[in-house]
N, C-alpha and C positions, 0 to 999 in steps of 0.2 A: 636564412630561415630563422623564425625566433624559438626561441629556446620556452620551457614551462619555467617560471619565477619562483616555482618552488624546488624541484630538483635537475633542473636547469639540463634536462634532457631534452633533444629534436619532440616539435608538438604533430606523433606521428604514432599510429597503433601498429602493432604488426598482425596483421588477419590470422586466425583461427582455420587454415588450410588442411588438416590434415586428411582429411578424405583424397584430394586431389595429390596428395604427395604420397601415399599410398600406392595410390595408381599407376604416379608416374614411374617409381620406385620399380613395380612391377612389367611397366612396360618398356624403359630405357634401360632396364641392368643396373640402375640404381643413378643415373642421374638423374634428381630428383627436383623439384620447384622448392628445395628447401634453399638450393640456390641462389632461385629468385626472390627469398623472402630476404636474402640476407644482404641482396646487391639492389632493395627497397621496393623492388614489384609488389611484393605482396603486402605493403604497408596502408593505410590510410592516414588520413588529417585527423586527429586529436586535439582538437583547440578550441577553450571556451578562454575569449577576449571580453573581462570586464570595462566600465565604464570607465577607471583611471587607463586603462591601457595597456595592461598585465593580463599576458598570458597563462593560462594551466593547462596541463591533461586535467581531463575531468575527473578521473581519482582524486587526482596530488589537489584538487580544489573541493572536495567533500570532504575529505582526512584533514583538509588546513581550515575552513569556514568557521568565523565567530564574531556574529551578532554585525550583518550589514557592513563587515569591513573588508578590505579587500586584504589577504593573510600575506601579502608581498609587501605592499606601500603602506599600510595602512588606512587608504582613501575609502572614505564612505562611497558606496559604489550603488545606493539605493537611487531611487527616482521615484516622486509622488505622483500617482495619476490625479490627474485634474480633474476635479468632478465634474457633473455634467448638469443640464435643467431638470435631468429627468432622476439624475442619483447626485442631488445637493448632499452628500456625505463629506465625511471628514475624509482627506486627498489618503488614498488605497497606496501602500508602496509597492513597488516592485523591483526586482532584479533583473535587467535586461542586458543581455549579452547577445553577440555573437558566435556563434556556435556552429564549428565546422566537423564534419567526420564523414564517415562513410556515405551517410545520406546527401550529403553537399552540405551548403551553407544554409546556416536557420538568423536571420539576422533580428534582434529586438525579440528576443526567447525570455521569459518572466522564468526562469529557474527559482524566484523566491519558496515556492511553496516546496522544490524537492530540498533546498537546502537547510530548512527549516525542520523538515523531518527528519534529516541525516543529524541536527543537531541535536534535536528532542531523542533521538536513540544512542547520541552519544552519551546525554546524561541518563538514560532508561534503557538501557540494552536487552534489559527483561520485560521489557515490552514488543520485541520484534515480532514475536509469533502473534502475539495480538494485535497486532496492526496487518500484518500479515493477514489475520484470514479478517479484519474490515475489509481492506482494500479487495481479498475474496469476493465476498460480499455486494459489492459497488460492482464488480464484473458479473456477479453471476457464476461465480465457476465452483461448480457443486463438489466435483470432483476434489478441486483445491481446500474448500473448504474443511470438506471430508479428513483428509491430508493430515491439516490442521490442528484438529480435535482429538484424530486417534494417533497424537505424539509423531507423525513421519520424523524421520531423524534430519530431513532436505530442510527444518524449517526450525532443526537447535537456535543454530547463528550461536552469538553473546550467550541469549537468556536461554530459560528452560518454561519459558512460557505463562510460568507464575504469577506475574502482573505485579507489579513492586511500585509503580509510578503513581501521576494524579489520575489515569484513566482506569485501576484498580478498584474490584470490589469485596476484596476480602480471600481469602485462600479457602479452595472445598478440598475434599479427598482428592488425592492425586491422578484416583484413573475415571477424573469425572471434570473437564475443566472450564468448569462455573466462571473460573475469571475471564476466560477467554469469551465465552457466551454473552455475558453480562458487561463486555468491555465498552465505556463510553468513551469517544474520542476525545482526547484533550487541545487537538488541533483540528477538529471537525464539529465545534456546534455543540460536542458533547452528545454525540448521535450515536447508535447503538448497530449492533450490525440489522435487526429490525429496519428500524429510519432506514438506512443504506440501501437492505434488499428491495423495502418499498419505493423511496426513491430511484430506482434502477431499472424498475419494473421487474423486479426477478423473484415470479410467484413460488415457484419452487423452494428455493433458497430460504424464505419468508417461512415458509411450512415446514421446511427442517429445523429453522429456530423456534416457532412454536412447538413443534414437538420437545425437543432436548433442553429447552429453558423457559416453558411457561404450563400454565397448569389447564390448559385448552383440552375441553374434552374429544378425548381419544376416537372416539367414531366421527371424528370427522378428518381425520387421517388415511389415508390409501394404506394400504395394507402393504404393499410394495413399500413404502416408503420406514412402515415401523417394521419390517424385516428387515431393513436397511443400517435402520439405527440399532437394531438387537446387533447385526452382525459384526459391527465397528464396537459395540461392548456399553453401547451408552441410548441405551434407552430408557425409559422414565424410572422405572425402578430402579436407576443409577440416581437419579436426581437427587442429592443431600436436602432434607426436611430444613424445611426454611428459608430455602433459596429463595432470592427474590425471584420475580413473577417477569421476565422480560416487558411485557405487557404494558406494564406500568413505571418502567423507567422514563424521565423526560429527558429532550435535548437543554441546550441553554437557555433557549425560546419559551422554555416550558410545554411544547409539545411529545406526548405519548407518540408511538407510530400509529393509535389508529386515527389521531389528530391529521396526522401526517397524510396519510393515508385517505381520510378523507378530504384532505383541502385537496390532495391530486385527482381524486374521481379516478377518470375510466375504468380498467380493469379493476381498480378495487374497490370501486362503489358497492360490488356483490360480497365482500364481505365484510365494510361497513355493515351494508342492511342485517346481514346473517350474525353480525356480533361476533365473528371469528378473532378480532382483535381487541375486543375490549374485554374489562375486567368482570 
């Protein structure tokens, strides 16, 4: 079996069993499947094989990654996609590997884009929470977001959520977090979590950023939704005088999200018309 090239342990996870060892605990008088995790039953494959031919566990290869090389051999492990007629671009790299584990084999996986942002929070650690609730954002998960804003301790990590990097826009009072609101992606376009909810289709999400970072008139808010924001502690009369206006941030493209917003149409054609998203 091959070994990881970084700590040169079996490329093998041991499963997360303890429910079932619980049980078994309780029903055999204590022999337990802790047995079997250890004589490799309850193991899985752990293996992403790069394009020199080095193996990792997928930790020991996000902890070693720097800049397209492979952190064993040193081989350039990138591959350029070939453009096409229809996307005459400059050739797109990617990271293709093989990628085994509990799901089976994923073979030709572009891992580029997660290894890029394990590196970008290796230099920006106090950016986790804010990329954290983008990536919120992109899902729709209202709940997570929520999380997010009102400090959850599940989403310290590294930083404390202050935005110290290039997707930073300056420090507000502490129990109000403007940077977080206001954060433009520095590996996404420069897109704000705005762009993201409307790109997502996540009307909701959209209307809790209007409300907590833009200066949208208030009656057009569900009332459910600003007893929501009073009760997490951050409703508009939190908002630090001067904050910029979510509204009016652009991506790299130079589009605002009601730009955005309008070149997608459907659902948001009706608040185009209504102006809910312009300035």
């Amino acid at each position: 079996m091959d070994s990881c090239a970084a700590c040169h342990k079996p490329l093998i996870v041991e499963l997360d069993d303890s429910d079932s060892d619980i049980e078994m605990d309780m029903e055999d008088g204590g022999v337990s499947s802790r047995s079997a995790a250890v004589s490799g039953r309850n193991t899985a494959p752990d293996d992403v094989e790069l394009k020199c031919g080095c193996h990792f566990h997928w930790q020991c290869l996000l902890e070693g990654y720097m800049m397209n090389e492979c952190p064993s051999c040193g081989a350039d492990i990138t591959t350029n996609m070939t453009p096409s007629p229809t996307s005459p671009t400059t050739p797109q790299q990617q990271i293709l590997v093989h990628l085994r584990n509990e799901g089976g084999l994923q073979p030709n996986l572009d891992i580029l884009p997660i290894l890029t942002e394990e590196l970008y929070l290796r230099t920006y650690p106090e950016e986790r929470r804010a990329r954290a609730f983008l990536e919120f954002c992109r899902e729709g998960d209202l709940g997570a977001i929520i999380g997010v804003l009102n400090d959850d301790p599940d989403f310290d990590d590294e930083g404390d959520g202050s935005g110290g990097g290039p997707g930073a826009t300056g420090a507000g009072p502490a129990e109000y977090p403007r940077d977080i609101l206001l954060y433009r992606d520095p590996l996404g376009n420069g897109q704000t979590g705005l762009h993201a909810a409307i790109a997502g289709g996540h009307r909701e999400v959209a209307m809790l950023l209007l409300l907590l970072a833009s200066d949208a008139d208030l009656a057009q808010f569900p009332a459910a939704l600003l007893d929501e924001a009073r009760a997490i502690g951050m409703g508009r009369d939190k908002r630090p005088a001067g904050s910029a206006d979510i509204r009016t941030l652009r991506d790299e493209e130079g589009r605002t999200a009601e730009d955005l917003a309008r070149a997608t149409g459907g659902m948001w054609t009706d608040w185009v018309e209504r102006g809910i998203l312009g300035v």
